[in-house]
N, C-alpha and C positions, 0 to 999 in steps of 0.2 A: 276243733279242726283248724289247720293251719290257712295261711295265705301266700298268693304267690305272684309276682310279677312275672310276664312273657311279654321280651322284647325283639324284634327284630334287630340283625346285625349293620350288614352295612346300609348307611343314608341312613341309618335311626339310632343308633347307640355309638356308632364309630362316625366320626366328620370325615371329611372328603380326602382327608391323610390319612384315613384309615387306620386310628389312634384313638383313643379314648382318652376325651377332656379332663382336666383336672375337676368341672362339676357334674359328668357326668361318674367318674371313679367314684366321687362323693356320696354323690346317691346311692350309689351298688352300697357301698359301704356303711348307708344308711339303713338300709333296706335289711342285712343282714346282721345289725343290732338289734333289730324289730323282732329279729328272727323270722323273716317273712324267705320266701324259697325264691332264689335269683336265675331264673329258666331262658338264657339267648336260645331262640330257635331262628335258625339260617338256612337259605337256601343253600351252603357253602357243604362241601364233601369236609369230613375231618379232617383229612390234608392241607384243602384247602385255609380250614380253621385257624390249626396250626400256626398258618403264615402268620397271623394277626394279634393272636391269643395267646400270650406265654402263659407259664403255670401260675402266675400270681396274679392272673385277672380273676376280680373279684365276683365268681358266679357261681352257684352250684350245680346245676344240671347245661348239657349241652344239647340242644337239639339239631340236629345235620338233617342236610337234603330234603328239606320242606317237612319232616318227622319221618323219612324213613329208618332212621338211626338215631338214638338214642344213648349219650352217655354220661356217666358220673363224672365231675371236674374238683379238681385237678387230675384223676387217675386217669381219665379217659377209658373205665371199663363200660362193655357197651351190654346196656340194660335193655337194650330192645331195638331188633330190625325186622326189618320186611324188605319183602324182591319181586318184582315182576316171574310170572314161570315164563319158559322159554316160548309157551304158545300164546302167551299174553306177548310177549317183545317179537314176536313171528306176525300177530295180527297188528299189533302197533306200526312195523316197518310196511307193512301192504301198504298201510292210508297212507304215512310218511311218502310214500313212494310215488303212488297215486296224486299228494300234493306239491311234487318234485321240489320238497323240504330238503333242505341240510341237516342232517343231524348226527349225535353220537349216543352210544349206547353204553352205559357204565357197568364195572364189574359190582358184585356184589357190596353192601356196607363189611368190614371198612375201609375195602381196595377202589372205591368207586373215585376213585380220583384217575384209574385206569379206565379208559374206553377202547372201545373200536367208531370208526366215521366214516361216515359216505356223503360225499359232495356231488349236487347236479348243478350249481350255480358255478360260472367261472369267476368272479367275485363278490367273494363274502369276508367283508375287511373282519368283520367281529368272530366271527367264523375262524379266521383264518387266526386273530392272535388270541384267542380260547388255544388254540393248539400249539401257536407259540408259549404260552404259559406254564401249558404241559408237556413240554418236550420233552420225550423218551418215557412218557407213559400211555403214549396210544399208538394205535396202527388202524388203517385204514380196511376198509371191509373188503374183501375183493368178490366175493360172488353173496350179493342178495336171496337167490332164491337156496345155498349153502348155508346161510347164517343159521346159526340156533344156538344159543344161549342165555342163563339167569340174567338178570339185570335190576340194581336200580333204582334204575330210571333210565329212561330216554330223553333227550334234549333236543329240540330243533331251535336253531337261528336264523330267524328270516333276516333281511332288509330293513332298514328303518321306515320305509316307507309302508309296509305290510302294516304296520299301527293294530297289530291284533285285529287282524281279518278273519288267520284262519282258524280262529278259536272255535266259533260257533262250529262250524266241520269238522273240528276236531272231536270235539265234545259230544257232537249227533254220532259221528262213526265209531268212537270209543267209549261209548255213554257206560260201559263193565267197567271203564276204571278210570282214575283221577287224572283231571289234564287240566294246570295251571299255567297261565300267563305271569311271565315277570318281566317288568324292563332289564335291559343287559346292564351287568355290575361295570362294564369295560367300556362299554361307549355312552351307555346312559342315552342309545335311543333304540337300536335292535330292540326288538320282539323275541321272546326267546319262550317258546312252549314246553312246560316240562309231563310227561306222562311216567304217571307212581302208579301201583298198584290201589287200588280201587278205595280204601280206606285208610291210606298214606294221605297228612294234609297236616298241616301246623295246626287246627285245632282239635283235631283227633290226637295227635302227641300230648295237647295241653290236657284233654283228658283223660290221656293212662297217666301224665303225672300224677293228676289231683287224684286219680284213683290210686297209686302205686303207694304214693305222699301223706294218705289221708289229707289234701287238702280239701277246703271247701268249692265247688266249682263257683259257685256266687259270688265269692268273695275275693277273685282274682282281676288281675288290671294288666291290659295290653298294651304296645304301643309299638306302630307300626312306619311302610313308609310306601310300598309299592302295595301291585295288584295280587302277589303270592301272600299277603299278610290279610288279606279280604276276609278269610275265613275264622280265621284266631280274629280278630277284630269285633267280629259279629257274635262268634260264641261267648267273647267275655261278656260281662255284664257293664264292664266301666271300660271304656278303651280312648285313646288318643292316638292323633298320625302328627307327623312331624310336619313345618311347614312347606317339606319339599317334593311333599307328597302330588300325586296326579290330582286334578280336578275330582277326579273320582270318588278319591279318599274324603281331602277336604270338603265337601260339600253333603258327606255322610257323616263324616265324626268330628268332635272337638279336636281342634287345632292347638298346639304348643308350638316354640321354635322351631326354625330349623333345627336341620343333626348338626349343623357348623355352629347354631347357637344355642346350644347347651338342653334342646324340647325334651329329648329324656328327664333331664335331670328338674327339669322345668314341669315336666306329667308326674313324676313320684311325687316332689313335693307338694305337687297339689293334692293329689291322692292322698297321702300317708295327712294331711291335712283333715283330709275330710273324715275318716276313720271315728 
């Protein structure tokens, strides 16, 4: 049975120009002389992907929106998605509602780069250039108790000063389906709550690869950098965070560089070392 690396995208594999190092290219390219399987799973919609990832980045599987989308790379054919149903994003927006969150609701994988949003904050700077980014791919919600549609995912963005408060309530009121914290990719301090369907989660994709792949699940290696990477982290067996990771991370797992100093490329090597 095969092997396989799962990395996180940005602040772990891309530096803060959101570009891939000349020794982290190395490694990828390392890794797939081994013939070991090169799996980025990202919070990021394929659109969003896109932006970062021409066709000659050296990876074989994609994984989008924390694993609810799943694709073959370079082709971008999509191997496996999942959706919230419309009474799962109907009870989601109650609590949202309830927690007078911001949020947006995405269309299905692989138009999820299109939402619908509804704002009860009068400033929310992260908030607000999330939709500058997407501009002419959302509209706003106009009657909440009208809304009903697939979705997925839902996103709220708090405040930076929120520091994942409302997780614990999120988690108790939606305990039926997945609800991950991740720092904001845009301001790097927003709180940004994401709810997937129930068994949507970056280590549930790493194991329908290893299922799909014949790889071995033991014999796979992570590396991460935020709070949405928690779980892939924990299922692999060998995993590393980068050094720009939360106290969280750090003080759970082995430490490499930073993503600005090359810690990907600095975790393979040590790994494919130990082999």
């Amino acid at each position: 049975m095969g092997r396989a690396v799962f990395t996180d995208l940005d602040g772990t594999l891309l530096g803060s120009d959101q570009k891939l190092s000349p020794a982290n290219h190395e490694a990828l390219e390392a890794l797939g002389q081994h013939g070991i399987l090169r799996v980025v799973v990202t919070g990021r919609s394929l659109f969003s992907c896109r932006r970062v990832l021409d066709r000659s980045f050296p990876i074989d599987l994609l994984v989008t929106s924390s694993g609810a989308g799943i694709f073959s790379f370079p082709r971008f054919e999509l191997l496996f998605d999942q959706a919230l149903t419309e009474t799962e994003v109907s009870e989601s927006i109650e609590v949202l509602n309830a927690l007078k969150l911001d949020f947006m609701v995405h269309d299905p994988v692989p138009d999820n780069h299109r939402f619908r949003w509804y704002q009860y904050t009068t400033h929310n700077p992260d908030f607000a250039h999330r939709l500058t980014l997407y501009q002419g791919h959302h509209r706003p919600i106009e009657a909440l108790d009208k809304f009903s549609r697939a979705s997925t995912q839902l996103v709220a963005i708090s405040l930076p000063e929120d520091n994942g408060c409302a997780l614990a309530d999120l988690k108790q009121k939606l305990s039926w389906l997945t609800v991950v914290r991740t720092t904001s990719p845009l301001d790097h301090q927003s709180t940004w709550y994401e709810i997937f369907p129930r068994n949507v989660s970056k280590s549930s994709a790493a194991a329908w690869v290893c299922s799909e792949f014949n790889l071995d699940s033991n014999k796979v290696f992570a590396v991460g950098n935020d709070y949405n990477d928690l779980d892939l982290l924990r299922w692999c067996t060998r995993s590393r965070v980068v050094a720009n990771a939360p106290t969280e991370l750090t003080s759970e797992f082995e430490v490499v560089a930073s993503h600005d100093d090359d810690g990907f490329a600095q975790a393979v090597v040590e790994w494919l070392n130990s082999l």
